[in-house]
C-alpha positions in Angstrom: 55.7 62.0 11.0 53.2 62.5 14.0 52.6 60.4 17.3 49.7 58.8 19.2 47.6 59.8 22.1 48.5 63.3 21.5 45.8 66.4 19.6 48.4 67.2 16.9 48.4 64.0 15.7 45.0 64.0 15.0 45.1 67.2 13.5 48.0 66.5 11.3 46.0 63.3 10.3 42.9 65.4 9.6 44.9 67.9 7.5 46.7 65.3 6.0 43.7 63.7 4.5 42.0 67.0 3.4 45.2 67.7 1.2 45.5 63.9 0.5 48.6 63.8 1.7 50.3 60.6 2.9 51.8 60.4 6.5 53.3 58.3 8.7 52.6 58.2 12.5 55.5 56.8 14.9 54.2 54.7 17.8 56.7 54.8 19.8 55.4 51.7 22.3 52.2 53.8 23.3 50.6 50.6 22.1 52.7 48.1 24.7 49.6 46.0 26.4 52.3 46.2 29.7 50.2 49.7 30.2 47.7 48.8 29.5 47.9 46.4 32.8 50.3 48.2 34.8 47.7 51.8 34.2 44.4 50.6 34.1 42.9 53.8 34.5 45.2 55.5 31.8 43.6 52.5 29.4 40.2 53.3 30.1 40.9 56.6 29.4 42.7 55.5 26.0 39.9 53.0 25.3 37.5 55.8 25.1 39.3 58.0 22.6 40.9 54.6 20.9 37.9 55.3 17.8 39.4 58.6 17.2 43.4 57.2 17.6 42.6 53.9 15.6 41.5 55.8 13.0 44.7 58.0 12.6 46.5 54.6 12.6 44.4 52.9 10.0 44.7 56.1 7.7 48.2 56.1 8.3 50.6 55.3 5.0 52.2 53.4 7.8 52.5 53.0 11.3 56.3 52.8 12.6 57.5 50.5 15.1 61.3 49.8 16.3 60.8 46.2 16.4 59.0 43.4 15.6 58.2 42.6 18.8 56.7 46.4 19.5 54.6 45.9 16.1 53.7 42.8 17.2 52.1 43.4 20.7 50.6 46.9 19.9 48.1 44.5 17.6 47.1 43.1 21.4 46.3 46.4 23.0 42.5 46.9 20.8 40.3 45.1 19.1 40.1 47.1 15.8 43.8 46.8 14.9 44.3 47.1 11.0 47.0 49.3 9.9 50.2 49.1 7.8 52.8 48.5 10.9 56.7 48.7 9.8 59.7 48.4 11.6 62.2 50.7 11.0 64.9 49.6 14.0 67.2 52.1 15.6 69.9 52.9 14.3 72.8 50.7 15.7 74.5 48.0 13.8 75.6 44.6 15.5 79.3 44.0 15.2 78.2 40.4 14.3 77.3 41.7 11.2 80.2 43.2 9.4 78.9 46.7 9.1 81.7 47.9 6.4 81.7 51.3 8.8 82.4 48.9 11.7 86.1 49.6 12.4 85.5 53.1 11.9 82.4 53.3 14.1 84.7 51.8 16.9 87.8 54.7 16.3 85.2 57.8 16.3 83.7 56.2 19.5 87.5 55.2 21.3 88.2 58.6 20.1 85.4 60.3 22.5 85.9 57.6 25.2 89.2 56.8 25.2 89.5 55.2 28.8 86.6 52.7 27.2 89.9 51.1 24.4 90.1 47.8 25.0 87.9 47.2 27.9 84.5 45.6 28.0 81.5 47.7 29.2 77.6 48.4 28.8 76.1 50.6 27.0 72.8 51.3 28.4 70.3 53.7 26.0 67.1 53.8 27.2 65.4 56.0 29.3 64.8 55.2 33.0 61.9 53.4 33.8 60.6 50.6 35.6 59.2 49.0 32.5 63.4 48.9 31.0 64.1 46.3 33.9 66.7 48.5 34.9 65.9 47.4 38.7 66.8 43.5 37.2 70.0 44.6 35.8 71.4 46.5 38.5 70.5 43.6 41.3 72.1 41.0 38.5 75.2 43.1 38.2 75.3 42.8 42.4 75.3 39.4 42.3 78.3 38.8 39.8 80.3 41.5 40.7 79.7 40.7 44.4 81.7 39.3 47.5 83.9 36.1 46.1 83.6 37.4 42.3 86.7 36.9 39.9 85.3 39.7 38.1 
């Protein structure tokens, strides 16, 4: 599995097709169309080499994207946009939906953090940036845990 945007990916792709070998190539939002506004420069710079990068996409056995939403925009970003997108969402199970590890899943965690047993708190796993919203979060958790909160 390769990225975007980057030489060895486009090597690999290359290398991959000489030995007609299927590969995938993980996205990994580099297609968000939020860059592509918020870096204009960056996208010209991207829309210039997207001939070479689409086609490493399109060659692709599949192009991997965390979310429907992520595979869904990243078809806004280009015009030539045909390749086989799949999601293949992280790795972290819902409570809601009665993951048969579920119980289990919660000892091994209480087990590492056991101050956290019984107590409601956020888990936050991204990485720091201002396209996360973390700037929204923090002033949000001001105004409920703030002067006259029951919280």
């Amino acid at each position: 599995m390769i990225g975007i945007w980057t030489f060895p990916g486009v090597a690999a792709s290359h290398a991959a097709g000489k030995a007609n070998t299927p590969y995938g190539i993980f996205v990994q939002r580099a297609l968000d169309p939020w860059f592509n506004k918020k870096y204009p420069l960056e996208h010209l710079k991207k829309w210039i080499y997207w001939r070479i990068q689409y086609a490493v996409l399109h060659d692709a056995h599949a192009a991997f994207f965390t979310s429907y939403g992520e595979r869904n925009l990243a078809k806004t970003s280009f015009r030539k946009n045909e390749w086989n997108g799949v999601v293949i969402p992280y790795g972290i199970n819902d409570p809601e939906d009665g993951h048969p590890n579920h119980a289990e899943q919660i000892e091994t965690f209480c087990g590492v953090m056991p101050q956290l047993r019984g107590r409601r708190f956020l888990l936050f796993l991204a990485r720091i940036h201002e396209k996360k919203g973390c700037n929204l979060l923090i002033e949000t958790f001001a105004k409920v845990a703030g002067p006259g909160s029951r919280r």
